[in-house]
VEXROVO-748793 format. One record per atom (N, C-alpha, C, CB): residue in one letter; residue number from 1; atom name; x, y, z. Coordinates in Angstrom, 2 decimals, always signed. Glycine has a CB too. Layout:
! residues N
+---------+-----+-------+---------+---------+---------+
| residuo | num | atomo |       u |       v |       w |
+---------+-----+-------+---------+---------+---------+
|       a | NUM |    CA |       X |       Y |       Z |
...
+---------+-----+-------+---------+---------+---------+
This chain:
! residues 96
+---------+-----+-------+---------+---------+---------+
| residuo | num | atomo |       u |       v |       w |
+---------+-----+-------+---------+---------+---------+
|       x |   1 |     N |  +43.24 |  +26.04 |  +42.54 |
|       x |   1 |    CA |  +44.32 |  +25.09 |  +42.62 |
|       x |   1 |     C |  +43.75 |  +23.69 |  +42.79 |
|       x |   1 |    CB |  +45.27 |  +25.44 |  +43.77 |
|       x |   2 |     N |  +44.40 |  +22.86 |  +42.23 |
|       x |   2 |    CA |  +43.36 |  +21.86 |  +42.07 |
|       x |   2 |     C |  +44.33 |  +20.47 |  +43.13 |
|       x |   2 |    CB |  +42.99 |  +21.50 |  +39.99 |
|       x |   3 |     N |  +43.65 |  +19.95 |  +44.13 |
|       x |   3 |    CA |  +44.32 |  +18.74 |  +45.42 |
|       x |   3 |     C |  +43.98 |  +17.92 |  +44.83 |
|       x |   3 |    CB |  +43.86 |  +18.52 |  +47.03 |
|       x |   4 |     N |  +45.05 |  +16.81 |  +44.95 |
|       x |   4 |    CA |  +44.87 |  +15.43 |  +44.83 |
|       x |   4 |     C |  +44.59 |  +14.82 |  +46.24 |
|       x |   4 |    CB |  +46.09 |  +14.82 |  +44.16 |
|       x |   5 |     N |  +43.47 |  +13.72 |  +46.50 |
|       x |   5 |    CA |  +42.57 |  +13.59 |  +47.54 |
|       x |   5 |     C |  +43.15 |  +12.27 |  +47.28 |
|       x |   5 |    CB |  +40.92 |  +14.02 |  +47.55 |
|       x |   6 |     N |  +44.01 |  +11.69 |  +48.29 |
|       x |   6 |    CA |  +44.50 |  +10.45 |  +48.58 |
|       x |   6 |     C |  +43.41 |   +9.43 |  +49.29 |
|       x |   6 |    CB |  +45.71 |  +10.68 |  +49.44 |
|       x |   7 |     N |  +43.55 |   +8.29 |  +48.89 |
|       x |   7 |    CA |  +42.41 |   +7.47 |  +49.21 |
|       x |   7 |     C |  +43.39 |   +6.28 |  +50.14 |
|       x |   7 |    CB |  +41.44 |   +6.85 |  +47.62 |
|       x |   8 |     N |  +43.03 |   +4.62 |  +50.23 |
|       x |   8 |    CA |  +44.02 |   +3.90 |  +50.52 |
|       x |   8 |     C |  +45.34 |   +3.70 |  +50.38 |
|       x |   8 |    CB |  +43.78 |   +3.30 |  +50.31 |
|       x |   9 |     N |  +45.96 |   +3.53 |  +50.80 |
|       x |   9 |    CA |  +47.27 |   +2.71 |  +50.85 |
|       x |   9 |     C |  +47.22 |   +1.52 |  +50.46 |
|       x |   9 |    CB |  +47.83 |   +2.60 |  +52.02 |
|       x |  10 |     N |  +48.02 |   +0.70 |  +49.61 |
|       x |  10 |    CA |  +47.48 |   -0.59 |  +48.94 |
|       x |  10 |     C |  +49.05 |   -1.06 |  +49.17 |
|       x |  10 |    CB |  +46.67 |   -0.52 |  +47.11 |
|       x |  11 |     N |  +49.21 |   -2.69 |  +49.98 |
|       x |  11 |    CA |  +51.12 |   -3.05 |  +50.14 |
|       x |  11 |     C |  +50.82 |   -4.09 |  +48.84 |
|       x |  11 |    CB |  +51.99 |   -4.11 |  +52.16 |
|       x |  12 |     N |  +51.66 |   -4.29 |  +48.25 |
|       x |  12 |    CA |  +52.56 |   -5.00 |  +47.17 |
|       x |  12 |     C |  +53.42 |   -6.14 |  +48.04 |
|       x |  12 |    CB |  +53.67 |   -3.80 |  +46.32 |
|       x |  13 |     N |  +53.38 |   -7.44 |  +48.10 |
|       x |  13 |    CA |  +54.50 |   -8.23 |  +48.87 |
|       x |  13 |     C |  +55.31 |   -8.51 |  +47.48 |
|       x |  13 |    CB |  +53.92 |   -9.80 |  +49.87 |
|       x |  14 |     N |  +56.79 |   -7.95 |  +47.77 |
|       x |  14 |    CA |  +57.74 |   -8.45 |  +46.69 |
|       x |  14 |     C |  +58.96 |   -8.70 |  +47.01 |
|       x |  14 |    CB |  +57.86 |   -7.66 |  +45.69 |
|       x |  15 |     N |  +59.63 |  -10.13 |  +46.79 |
|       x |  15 |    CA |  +60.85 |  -10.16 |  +47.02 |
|       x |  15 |     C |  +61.77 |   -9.32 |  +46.58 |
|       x |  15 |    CB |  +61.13 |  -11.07 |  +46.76 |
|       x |  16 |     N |  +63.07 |   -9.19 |  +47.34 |
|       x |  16 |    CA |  +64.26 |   -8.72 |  +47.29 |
|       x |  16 |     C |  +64.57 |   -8.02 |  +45.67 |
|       x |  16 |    CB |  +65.18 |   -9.94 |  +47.74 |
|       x |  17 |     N |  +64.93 |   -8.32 |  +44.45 |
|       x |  17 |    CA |  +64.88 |   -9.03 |  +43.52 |
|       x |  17 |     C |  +63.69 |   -8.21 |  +42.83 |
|       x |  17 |    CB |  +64.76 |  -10.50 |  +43.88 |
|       x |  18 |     N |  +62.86 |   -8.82 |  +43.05 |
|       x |  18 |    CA |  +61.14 |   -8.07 |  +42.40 |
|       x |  18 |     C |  +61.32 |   -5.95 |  +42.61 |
|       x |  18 |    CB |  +59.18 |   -8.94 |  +44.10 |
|       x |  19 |     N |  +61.85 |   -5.94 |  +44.10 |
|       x |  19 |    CA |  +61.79 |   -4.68 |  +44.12 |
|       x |  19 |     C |  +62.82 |   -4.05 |  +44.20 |
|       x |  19 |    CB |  +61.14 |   -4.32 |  +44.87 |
|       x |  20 |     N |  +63.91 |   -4.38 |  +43.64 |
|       x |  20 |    CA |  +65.32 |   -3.44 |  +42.89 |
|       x |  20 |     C |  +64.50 |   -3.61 |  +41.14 |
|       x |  20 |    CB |  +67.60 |   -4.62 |  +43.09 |
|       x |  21 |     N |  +64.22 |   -4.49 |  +40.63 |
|       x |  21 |    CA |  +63.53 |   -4.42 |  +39.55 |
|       x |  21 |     C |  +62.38 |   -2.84 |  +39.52 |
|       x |  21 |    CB |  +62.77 |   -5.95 |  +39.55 |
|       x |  22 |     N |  +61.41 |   -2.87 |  +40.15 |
|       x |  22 |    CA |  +60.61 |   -2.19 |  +39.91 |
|       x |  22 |     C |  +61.08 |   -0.54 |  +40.42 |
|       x |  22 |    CB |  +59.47 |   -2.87 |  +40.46 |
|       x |  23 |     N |  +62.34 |   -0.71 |  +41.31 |
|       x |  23 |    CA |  +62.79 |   +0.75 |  +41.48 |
|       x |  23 |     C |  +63.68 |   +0.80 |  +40.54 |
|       x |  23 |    CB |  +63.37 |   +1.22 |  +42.83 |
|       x |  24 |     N |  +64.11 |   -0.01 |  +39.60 |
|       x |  24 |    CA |  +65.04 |   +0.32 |  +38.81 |
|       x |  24 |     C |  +64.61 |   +0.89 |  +37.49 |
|       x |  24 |    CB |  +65.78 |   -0.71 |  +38.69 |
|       x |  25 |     N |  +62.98 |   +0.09 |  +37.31 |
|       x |  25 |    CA |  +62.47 |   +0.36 |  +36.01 |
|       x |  25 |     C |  +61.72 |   +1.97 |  +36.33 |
|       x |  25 |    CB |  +61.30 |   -1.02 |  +35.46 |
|       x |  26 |     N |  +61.23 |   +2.27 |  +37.34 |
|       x |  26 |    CA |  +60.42 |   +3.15 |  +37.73 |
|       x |  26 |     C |  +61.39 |   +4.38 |  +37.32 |
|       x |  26 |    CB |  +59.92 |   +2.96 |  +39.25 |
|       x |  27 |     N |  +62.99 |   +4.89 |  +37.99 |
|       x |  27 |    CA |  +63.84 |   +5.29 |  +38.29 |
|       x |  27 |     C |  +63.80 |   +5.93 |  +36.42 |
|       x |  27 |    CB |  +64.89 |   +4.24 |  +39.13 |
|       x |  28 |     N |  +64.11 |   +4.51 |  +35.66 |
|       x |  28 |    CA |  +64.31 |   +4.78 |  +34.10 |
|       x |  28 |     C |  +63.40 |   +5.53 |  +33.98 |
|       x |  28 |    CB |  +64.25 |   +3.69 |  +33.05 |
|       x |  29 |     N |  +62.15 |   +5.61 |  +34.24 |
|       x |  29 |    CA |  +61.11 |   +6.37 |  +33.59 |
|       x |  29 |     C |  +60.79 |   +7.89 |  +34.04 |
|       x |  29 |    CB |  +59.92 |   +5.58 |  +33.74 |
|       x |  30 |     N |  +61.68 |   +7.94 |  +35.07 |
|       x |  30 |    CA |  +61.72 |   +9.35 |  +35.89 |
|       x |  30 |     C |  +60.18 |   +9.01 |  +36.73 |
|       x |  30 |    CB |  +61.72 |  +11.11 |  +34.65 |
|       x |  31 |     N |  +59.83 |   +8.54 |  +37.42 |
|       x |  31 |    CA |  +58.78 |   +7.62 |  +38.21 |
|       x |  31 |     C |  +59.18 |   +7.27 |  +39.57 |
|       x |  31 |    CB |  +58.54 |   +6.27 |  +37.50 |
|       x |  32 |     N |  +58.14 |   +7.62 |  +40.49 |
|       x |  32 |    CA |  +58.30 |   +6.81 |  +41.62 |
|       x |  32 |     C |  +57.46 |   +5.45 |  +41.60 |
|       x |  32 |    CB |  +57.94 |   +7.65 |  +42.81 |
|       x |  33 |     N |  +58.20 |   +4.72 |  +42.39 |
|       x |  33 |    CA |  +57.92 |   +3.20 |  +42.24 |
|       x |  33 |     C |  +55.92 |   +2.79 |  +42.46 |
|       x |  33 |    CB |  +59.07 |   +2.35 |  +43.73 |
|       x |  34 |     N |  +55.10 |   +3.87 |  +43.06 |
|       x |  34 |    CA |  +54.11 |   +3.65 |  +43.17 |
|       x |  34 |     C |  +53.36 |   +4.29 |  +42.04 |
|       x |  34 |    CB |  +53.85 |   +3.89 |  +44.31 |
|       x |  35 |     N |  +53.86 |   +4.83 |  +41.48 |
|       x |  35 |    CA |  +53.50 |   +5.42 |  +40.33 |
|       x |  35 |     C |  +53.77 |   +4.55 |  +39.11 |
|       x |  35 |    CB |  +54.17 |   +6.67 |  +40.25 |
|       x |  36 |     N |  +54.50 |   +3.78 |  +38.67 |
|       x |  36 |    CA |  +54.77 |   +2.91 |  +37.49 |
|       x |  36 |     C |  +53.26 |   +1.95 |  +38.37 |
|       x |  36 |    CB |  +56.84 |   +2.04 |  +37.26 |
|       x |  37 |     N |  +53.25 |   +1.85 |  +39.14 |
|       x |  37 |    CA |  +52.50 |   +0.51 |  +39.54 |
|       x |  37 |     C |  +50.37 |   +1.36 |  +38.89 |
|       x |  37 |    CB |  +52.92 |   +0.08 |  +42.15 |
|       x |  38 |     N |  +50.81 |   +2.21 |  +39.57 |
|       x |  38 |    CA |  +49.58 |   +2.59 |  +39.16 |
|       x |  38 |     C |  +49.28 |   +2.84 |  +37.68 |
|       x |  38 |    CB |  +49.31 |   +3.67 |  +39.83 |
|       x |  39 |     N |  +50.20 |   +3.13 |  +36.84 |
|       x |  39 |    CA |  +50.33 |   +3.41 |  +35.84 |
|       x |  39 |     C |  +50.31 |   +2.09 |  +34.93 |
|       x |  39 |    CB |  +51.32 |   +4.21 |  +35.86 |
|       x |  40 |     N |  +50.72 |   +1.06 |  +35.21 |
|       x |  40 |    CA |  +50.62 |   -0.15 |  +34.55 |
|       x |  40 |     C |  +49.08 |   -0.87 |  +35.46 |
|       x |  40 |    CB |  +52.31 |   -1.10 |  +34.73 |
|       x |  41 |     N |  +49.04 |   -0.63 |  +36.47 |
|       x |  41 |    CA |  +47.47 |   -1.05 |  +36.59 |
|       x |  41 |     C |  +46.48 |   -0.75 |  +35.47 |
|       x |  41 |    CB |  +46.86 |   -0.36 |  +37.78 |
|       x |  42 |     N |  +46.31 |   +0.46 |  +35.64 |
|       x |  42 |    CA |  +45.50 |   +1.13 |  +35.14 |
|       x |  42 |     C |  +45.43 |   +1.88 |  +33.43 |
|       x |  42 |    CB |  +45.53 |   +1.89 |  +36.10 |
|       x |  43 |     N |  +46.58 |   +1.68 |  +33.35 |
|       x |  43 |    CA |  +46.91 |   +2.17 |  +31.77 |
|       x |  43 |     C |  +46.87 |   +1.14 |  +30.64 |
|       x |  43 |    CB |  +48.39 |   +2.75 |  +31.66 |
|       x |  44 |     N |  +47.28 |   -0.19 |  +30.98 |
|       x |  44 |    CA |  +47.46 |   -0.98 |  +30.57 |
|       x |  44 |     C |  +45.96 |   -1.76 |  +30.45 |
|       x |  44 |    CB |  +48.49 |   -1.37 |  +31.16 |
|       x |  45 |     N |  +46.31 |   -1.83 |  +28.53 |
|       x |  45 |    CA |  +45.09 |   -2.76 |  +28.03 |
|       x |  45 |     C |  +45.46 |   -3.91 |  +27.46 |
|       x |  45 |    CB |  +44.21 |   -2.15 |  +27.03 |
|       x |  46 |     N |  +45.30 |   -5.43 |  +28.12 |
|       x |  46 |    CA |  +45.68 |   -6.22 |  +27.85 |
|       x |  46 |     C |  +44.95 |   -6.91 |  +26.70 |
|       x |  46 |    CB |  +45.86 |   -6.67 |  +28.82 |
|       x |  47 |     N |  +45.46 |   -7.28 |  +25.43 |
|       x |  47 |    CA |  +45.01 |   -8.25 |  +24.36 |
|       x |  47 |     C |  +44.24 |   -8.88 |  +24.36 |
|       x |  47 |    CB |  +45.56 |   -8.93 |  +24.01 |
|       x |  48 |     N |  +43.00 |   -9.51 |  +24.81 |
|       x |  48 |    CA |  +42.36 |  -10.86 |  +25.26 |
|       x |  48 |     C |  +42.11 |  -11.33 |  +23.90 |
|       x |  48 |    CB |  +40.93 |  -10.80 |  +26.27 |
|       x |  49 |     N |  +41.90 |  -10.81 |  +22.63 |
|       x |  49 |    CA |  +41.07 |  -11.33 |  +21.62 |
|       x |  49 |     C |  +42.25 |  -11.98 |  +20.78 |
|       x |  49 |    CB |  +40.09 |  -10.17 |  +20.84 |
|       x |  50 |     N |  +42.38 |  -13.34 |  +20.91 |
|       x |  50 |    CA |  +43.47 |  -14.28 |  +20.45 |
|       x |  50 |     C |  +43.03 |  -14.44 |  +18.93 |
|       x |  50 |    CB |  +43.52 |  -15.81 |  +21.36 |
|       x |  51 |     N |  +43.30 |  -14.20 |  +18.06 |
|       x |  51 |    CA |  +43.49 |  -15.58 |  +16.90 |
|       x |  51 |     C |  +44.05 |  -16.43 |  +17.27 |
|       x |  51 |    CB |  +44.17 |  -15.48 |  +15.69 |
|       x |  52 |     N |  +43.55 |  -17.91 |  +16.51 |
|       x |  52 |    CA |  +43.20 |  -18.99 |  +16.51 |
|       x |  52 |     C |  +43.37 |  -19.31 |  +15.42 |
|       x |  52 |    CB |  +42.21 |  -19.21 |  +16.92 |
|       x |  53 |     N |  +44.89 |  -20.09 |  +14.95 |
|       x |  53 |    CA |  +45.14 |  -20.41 |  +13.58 |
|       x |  53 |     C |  +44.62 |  -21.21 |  +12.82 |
|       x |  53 |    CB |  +46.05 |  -20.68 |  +13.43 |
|       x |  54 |     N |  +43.59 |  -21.14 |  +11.66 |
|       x |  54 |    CA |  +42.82 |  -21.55 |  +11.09 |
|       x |  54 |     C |  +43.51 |  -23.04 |  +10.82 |
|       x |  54 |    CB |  +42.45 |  -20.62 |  +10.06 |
|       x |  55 |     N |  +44.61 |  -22.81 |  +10.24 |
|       x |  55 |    CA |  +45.19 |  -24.47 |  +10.05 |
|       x |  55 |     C |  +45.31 |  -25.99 |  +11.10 |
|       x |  55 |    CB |  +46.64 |  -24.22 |   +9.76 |
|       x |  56 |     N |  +45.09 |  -24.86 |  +12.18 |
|       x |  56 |    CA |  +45.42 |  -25.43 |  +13.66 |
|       x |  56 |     C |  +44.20 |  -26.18 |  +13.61 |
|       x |  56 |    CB |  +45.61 |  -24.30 |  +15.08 |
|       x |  57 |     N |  +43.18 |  -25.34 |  +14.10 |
|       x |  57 |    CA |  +41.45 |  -26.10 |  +14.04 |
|       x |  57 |     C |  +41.28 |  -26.85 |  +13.07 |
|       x |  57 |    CB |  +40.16 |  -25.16 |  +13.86 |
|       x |  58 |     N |  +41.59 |  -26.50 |  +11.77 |
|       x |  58 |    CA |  +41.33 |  -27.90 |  +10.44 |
|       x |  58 |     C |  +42.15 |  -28.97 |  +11.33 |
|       x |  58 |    CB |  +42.29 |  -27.61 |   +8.38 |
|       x |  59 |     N |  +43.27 |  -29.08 |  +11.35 |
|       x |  59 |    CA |  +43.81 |  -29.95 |  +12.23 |
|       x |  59 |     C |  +43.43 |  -30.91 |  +13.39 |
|       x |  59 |    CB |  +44.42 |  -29.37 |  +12.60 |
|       x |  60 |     N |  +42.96 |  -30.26 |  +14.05 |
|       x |  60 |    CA |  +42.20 |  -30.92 |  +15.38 |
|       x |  60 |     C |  +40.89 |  -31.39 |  +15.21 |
|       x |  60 |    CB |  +42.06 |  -29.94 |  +16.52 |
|       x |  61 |     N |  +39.98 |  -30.45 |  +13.79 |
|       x |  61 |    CA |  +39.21 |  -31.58 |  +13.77 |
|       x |  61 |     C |  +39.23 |  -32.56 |  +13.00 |
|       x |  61 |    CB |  +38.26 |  -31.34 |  +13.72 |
|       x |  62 |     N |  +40.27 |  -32.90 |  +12.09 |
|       x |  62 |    CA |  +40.42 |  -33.96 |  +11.21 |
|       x |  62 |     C |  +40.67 |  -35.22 |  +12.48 |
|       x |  62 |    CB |  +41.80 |  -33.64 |   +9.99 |
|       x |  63 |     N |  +41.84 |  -34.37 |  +13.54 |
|       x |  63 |    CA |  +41.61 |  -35.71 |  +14.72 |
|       x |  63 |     C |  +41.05 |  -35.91 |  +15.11 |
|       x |  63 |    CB |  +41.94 |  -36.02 |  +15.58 |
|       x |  64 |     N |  +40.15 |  -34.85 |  +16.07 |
|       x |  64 |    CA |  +38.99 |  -35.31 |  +16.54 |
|       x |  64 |     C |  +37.51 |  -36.04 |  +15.57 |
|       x |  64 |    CB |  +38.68 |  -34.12 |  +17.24 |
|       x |  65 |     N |  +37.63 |  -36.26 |  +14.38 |
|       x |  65 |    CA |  +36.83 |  -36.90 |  +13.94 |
|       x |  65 |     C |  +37.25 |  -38.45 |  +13.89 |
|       x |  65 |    CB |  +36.53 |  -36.28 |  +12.84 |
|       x |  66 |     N |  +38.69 |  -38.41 |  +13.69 |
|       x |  66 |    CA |  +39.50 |  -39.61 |  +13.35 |
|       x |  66 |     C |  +39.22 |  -40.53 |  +15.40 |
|       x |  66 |    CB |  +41.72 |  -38.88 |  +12.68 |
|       x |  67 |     N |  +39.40 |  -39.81 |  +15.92 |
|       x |  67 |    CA |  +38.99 |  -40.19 |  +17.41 |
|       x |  67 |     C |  +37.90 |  -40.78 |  +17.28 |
|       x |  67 |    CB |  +38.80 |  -39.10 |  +18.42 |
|       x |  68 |     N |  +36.85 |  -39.80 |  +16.88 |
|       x |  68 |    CA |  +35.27 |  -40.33 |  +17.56 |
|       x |  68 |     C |  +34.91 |  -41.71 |  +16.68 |
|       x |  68 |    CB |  +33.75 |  -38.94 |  +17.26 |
|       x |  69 |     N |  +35.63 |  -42.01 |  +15.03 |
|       x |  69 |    CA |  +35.41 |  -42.85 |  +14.26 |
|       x |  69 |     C |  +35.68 |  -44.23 |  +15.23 |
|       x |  69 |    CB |  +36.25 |  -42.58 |  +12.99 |
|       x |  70 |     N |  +37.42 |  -43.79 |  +16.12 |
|       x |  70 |    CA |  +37.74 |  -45.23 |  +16.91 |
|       x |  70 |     C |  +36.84 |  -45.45 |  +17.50 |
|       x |  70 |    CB |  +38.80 |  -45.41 |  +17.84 |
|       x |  71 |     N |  +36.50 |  -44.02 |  +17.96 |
|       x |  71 |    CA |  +35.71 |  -44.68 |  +19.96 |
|       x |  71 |     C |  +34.35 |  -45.35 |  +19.63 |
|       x |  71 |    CB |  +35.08 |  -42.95 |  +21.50 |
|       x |  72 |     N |  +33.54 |  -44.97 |  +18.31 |
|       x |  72 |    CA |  +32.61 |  -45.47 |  +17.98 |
|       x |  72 |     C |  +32.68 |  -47.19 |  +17.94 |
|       x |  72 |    CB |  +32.36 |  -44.80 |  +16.85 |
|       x |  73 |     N |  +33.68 |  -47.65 |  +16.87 |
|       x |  73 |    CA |  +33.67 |  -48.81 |  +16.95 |
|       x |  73 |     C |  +34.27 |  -49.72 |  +17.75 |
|       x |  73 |    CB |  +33.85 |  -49.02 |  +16.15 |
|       x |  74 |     N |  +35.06 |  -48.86 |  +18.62 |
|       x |  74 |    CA |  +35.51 |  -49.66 |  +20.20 |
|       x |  74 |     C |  +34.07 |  -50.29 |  +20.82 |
|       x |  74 |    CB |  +36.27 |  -48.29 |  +21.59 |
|       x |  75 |     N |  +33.31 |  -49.37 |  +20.89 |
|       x |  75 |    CA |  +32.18 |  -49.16 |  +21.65 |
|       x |  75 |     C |  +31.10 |  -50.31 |  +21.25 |
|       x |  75 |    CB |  +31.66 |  -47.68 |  +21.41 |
|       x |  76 |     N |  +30.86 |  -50.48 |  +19.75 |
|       x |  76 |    CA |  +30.59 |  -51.51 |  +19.09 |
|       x |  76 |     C |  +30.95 |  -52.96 |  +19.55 |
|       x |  76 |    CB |  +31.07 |  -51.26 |  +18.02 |
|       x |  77 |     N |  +32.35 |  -52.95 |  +19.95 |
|       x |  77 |    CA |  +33.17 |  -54.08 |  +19.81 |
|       x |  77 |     C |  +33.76 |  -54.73 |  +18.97 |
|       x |  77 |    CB |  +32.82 |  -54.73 |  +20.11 |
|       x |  78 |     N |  +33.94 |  -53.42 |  +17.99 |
|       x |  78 |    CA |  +34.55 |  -53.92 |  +16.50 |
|       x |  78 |     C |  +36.04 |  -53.62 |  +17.16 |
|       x |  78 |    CB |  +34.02 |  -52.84 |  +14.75 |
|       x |  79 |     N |  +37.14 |  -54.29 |  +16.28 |
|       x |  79 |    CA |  +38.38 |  -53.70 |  +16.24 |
|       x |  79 |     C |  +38.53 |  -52.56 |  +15.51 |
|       x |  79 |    CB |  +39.24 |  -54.51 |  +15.84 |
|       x |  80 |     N |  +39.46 |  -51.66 |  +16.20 |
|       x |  80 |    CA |  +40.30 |  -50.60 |  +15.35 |
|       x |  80 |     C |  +41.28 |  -50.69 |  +14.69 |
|       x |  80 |    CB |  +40.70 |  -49.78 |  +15.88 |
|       x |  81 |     N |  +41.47 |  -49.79 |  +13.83 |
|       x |  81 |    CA |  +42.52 |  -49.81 |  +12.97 |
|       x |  81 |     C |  +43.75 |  -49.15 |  +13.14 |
|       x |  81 |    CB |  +42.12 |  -49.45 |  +11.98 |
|       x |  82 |     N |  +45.22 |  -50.13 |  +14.00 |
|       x |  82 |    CA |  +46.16 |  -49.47 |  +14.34 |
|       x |  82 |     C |  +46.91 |  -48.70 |  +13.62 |
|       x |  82 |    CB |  +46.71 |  -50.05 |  +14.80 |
|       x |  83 |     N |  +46.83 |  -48.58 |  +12.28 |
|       x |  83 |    CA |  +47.65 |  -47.71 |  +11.89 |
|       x |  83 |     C |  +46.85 |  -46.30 |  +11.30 |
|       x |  83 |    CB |  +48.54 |  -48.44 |  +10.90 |
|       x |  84 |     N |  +45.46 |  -46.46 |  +11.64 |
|       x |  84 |    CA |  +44.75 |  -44.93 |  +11.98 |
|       x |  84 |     C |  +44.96 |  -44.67 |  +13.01 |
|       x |  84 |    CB |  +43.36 |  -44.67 |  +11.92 |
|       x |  85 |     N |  +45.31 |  -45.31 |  +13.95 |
|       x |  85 |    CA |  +45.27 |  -44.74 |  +15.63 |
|       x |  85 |     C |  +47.14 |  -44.25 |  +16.00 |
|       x |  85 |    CB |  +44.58 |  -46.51 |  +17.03 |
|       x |  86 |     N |  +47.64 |  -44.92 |  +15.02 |
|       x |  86 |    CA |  +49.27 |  -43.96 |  +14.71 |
|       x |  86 |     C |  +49.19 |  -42.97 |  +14.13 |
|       x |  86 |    CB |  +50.38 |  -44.50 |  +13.87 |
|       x |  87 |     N |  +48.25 |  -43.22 |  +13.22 |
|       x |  87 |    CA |  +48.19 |  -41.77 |  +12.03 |
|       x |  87 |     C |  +47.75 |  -40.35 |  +13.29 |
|       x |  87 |    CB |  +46.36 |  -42.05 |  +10.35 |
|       x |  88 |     N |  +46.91 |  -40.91 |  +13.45 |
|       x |  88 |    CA |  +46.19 |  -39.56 |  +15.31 |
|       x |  88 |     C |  +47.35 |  -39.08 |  +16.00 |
|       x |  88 |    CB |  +45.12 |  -40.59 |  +17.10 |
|       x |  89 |     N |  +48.71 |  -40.59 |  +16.57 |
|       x |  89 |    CA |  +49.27 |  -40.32 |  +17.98 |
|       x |  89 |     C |  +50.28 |  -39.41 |  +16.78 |
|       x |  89 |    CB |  +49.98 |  -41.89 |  +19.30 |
|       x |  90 |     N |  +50.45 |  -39.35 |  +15.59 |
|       x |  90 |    CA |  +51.72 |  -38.64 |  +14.84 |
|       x |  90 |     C |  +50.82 |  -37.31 |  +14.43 |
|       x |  90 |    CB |  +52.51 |  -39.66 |  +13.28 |
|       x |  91 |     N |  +49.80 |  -36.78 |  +14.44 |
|       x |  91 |    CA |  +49.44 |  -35.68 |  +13.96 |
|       x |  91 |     C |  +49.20 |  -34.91 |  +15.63 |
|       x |  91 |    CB |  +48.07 |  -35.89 |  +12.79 |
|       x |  92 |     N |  +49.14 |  -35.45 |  +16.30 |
|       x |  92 |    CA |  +48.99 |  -35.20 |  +17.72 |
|       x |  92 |     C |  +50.35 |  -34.47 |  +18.43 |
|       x |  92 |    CB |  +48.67 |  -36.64 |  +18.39 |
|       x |  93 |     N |  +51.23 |  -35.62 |  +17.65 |
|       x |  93 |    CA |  +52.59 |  -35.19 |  +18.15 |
|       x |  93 |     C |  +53.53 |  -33.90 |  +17.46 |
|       x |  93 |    CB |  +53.39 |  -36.46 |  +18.04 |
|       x |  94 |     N |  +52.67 |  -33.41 |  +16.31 |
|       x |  94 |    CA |  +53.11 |  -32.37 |  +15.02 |
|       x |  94 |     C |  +52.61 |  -31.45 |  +15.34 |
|       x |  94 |    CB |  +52.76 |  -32.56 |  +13.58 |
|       x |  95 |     N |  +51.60 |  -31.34 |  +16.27 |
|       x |  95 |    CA |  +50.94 |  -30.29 |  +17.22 |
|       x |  95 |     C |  +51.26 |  -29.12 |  +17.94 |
|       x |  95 |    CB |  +50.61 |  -30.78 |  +18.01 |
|       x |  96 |     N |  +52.59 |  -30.13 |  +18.60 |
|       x |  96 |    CA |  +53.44 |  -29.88 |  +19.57 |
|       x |  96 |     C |  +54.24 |  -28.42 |  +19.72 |
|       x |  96 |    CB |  +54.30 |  -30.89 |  +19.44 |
+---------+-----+-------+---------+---------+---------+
């Protein structure tokens, strides 16, 4: 016969609210409430590996080149060119 060998006790602080939620969802699943918890600990494999929309990065570096062109000749003490530095704050703002 095979025992399950209980280890810690682990508390959860959850408002009011938080825990009619989690006995409610637990309940749906035919689950006791420490059991969904363990079960989404541990079962659960979260996504980390994002794409990164290729159009996005062409994007940012067309600005960020359009940037380093200003800061260069700021730096110089040349003037910039305000309506490249609109063209940036409007592709900046299309971002959004």
């Amino acid at each position: 016969m095979s025992e399950k060998i209980l280890g810690r006790a682990v508390s959860v602080w959850l408002n009011q609210s938080e825990e009619e939620r989690l006995k409610t969802k637990a309940q749906s699943f035919g689950m006791k409430p420490s059991a969904l918890l363990k079960k989404a600990a541990f079962d659960y494999a979260p996504n980390i590996t994002k794409q990164t929309d290729p159009k996005l990065l062409a994007a940012l570096a067309r600005i960020g080149n359009n940037l380093n062109q200003l800061a260069r000749k700021a730096n110089r003490g040349g003037e910039y060119d305000p309506i490249q530095l609109e063209h940036i704050r409007r592709e900046l703002e299309g971002l959004k």
